[in-house]
Every structure is written in C-alpha cells, then in structure tokens.
N, C-alpha and C positions, 0 to 999 in steps of 0.2 A: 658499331654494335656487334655484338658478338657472332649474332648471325649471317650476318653477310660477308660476302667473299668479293672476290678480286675480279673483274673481266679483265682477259690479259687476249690482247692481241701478238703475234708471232710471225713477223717479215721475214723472209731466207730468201734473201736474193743472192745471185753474183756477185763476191765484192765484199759482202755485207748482213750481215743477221740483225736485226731490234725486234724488241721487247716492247710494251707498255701495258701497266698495269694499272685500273682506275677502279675506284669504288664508290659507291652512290652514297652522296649526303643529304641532308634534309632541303639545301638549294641549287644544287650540281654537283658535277662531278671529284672527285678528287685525286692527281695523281699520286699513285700509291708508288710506283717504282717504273722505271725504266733502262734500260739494258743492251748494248750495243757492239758489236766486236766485228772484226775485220775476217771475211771468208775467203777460200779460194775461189778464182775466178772459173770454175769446170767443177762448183758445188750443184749447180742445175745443169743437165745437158738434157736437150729438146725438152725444158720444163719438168725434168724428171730429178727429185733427190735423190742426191748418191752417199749412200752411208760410207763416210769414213773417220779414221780415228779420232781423226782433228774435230770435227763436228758432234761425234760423242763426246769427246771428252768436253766440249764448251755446252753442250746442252745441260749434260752431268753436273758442272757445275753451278748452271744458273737453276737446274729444278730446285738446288738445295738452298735455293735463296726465295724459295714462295713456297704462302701459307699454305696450310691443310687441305680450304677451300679456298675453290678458283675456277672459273670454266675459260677453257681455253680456246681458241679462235685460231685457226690458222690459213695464214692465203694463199693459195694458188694460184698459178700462173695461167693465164685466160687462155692459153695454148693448147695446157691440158682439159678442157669444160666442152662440150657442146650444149647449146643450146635452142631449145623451142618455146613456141607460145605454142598453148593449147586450147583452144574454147569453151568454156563451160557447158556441158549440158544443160538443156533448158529443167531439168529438173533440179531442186536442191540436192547437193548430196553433202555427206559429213563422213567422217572417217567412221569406220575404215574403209569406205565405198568408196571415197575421194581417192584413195590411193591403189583402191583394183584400178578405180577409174585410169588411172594415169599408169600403172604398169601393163593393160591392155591395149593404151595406144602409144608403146612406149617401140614400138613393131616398128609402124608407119612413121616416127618421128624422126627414127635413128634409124644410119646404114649401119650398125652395130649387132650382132647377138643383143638381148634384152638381158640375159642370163649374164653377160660379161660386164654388167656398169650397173655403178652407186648411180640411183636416182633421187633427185628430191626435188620439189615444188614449193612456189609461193606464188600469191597472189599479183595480179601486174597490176600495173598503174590503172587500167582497161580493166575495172572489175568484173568481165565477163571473159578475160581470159587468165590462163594462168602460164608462169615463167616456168619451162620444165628444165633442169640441168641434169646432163648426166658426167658420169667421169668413171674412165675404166677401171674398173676393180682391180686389177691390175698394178695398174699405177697410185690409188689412193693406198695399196698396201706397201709401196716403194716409200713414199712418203709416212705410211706412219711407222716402219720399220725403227728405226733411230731414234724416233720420237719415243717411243714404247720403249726401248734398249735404255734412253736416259733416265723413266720413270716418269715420263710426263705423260697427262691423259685428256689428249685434245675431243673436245665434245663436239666442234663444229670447222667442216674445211668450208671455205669463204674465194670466190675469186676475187682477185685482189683489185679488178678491175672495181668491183662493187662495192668493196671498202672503201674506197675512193670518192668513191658514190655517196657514205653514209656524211664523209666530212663536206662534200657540196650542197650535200641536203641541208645540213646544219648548220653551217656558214650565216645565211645560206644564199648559193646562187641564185640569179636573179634567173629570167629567160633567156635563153642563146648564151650566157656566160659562159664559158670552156675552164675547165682546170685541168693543169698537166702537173704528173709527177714524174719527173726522168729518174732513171735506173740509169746503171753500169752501163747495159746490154740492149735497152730499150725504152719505153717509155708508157705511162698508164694515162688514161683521158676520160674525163664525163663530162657529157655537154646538156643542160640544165634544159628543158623546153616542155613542151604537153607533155611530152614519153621522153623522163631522162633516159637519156643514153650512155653505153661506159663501154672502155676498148683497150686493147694495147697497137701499138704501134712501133717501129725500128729504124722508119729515115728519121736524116737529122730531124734537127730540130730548130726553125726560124719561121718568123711572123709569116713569110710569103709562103712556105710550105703549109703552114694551118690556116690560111685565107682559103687556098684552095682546095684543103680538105675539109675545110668544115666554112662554107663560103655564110654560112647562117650565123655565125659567131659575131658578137656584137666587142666582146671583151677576153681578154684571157686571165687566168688565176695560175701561178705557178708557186709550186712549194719549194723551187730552189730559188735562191737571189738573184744568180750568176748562170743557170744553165738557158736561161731565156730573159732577154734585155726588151723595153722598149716600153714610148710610149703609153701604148694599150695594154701592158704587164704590168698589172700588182700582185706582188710578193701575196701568197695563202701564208697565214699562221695557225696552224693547227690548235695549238696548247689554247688559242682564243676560244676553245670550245669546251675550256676544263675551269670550274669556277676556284679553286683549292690548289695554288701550284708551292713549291718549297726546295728554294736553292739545294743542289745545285743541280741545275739544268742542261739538255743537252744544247751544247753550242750549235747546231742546226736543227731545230724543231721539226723544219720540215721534213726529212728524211725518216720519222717516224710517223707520217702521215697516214700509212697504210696499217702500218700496229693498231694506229690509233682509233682508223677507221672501223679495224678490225674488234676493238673492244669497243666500242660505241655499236655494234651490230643486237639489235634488239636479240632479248631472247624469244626460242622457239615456243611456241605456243599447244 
C-alpha cells in the first residue's frame, strides 16, 4: 500500500556490512530487499565507526536504492551501551515525567557526566522496573557522522545484542535455549528464561566453553552452520520469520540475523 514504508535493519561489523528491508503484509512479513558487502577489518575500533572513503562511497550507494519512506534501525555494538534497571516509583507517571524521572537518576546510575550520554528507556520484562541505556554522545555522533554524509536518516540506534534478542523471542525460544551469533571479531548471545538475557562475548567458541558459561542452557541455537557443530546445535533460520520471501536469496541467511533482528524491532510508542 502506498502508505507504508520499509523497516530496514543496518549490521556494520568487522568484515562485513548487511542490510534487510521488510514491510508489513496483511499475514507477515515481506522481504523487501537485502544488501551485503565486504568491509575492512579496522571499520570498528573499540566499537567506534570510523568514517572513511570506502564506507561512504558503499553507503552512498545503497541509500540510492531505498524508498522515500523507511525507518531505519541501526546496531551497536554492546561495548559501546551501559546499562541499568531502574524501579518504578510507586506512583504512576507518564511522559514527560517518566523521562525527568529517569534523567534525575540518571546521576546515581551512571559513573558518567549525565550531560555527556543519549539516554533512553523501556519497560523490562519486571514491570516494575525499567531497562535504562545510555551511550556517550560522543560516540553515537561518530557513528551517525557517515551515516548523515551518505544521506541516510537512521531513527533508532539498537544494541545488536537485543536484536538478537527480537529473533529468539520470535523463533521462539523455548526456556534456557541459548542462541549464538559469531562475528569476525566476536560473538553475540541471548539466553531465553523468566529474564531473557543478551551479551557479547570474544573466547572461542565450543560446546564445553558455553556448558560452563551458561551451565543453565538446555539447548544451543546457532545462526551459522559451521561456526559451532554438535549434537545439541540446531542451525537458527532467520528468513523462518518472514512469511513473503523471493529468489534470490542470500546464500547464508544467518548472517543477516542482526539486520533482521533489527528491522523486526517494534516501533517506539
């Protein structure tokens, strides 16, 4: 329909840049496009984008290939994020109060200046608390530098830990189920239970080392074939979450898991 637009999720890792664009049908999703190119390996250092030519010019190119309308999603790396829970006051509050509320104890949460970091909230699984993130101003202007220089106009940054998160939920994982998605450089995880949980991580990667980190795991989900064998490993399919798919497809679905994640992230309310 003429009115609706695109969610497009935006992956920049080490290695690696994807795209995925989906838009809402009358019984799910539909992919609308998807978009994948090879980066250098020193395009993030300590989780920070670094604008350079090469990155302009591949962004430049792909804004000229999406619609008018579109809201855009981009992930962050769980390095650059701090975060808190915070308790609801026993009164109701509603904006704009909710948001004095939370930049008032934004002091006590964070060893940070307040005045130095993008903050934003949502609600936790514990509806008496709330999930507070922050991320230094700083840095989310590092990142949207290049983004803006290509003409693209991202509405929401996303830890890519948590996009991770939207494809476990949707799946969906069962209790203690773990899903791992390996990067280049490291690795992203959500482990399903009362309080899902989501992480990044950098040792390898084999069955004996996530026994002992995550000793509560019943099953593993891995969205590569080959980066984890065994057993108790079933392959994640992403794309299993889009009801409208149309040759031709990417040769490893899972690798746009976090795009995907990323455009399946509800909108803000």
């Amino acid at each position: 329909m003429a009115f609706q637009r695109w969610q497009i999720g935006l992956d920049i890792q080490n290695g690696q840049i994807c795209a995925l664009g989906i838009e809402r049908r009358r019984h799910g999703w539909q992919l609308r496009h998807w978009w994948q190119q090879t980066l250098p390996h020193d395009t993030l250092r300590n989780g920070v984008l670094q604008t350079t030519p090469a990155l302009h010019t591949l962004l430049t190119r792909w804004q000229r290939q999406l619609p008018k309308r579109y809201s855009l999603r981009v992930g962050l790396p769980p390095q650059l994020v701090l975060q808190r829970s915070l308790p609801l006051p026993d009164i109701t509050l509603r904006e704009p109060a909710l948001s004095r509320y939370v930049a008032a104890s934004a002091q006590r949460l964070f060893p940070v200046e307040p005045a130095s970091l993008s903050i934003d909230f949502r609600a936790a699984d514990n509806s008496s608390q709330l999930q507070v993130t922050a991320a230094r101003r700083e840095v989310i202007a590092q990142w949207l530098a290049p983004l803006k220089q290509a003409g693209l106009r991202p509405d929401v940054f996303e830890l890519s830990s948590l996009a991770l998160t939207q494809i476990a939920m949707r799946i969906p994982l069962r209790h203690n189920q773990l899903l791992i998605h390996p990067l280049s450089d490291h690795w992203l995880w959500t482990l399903a239970g009362e309080t899902t949980t989501s992480g990044a991580g950098s040792e390898p990667l084999n069955l004996t080392q996530l026994r002992d980190t995550f000793p509560q795991m019943e099953s593993v989900f891995c969205t590569s074939a080959t980066a984890l064998t065994g057993e108790r490993v079933q392959c994640c399919r992403p794309f299993s979450l889009l009801h409208y798919l149309q040759p031709p497809l990417p040769v490893q679905e899972g690798e746009f898991a976090i795009a995907l994640g990323l455009a399946l992230r509800p909108e803000d309310i």
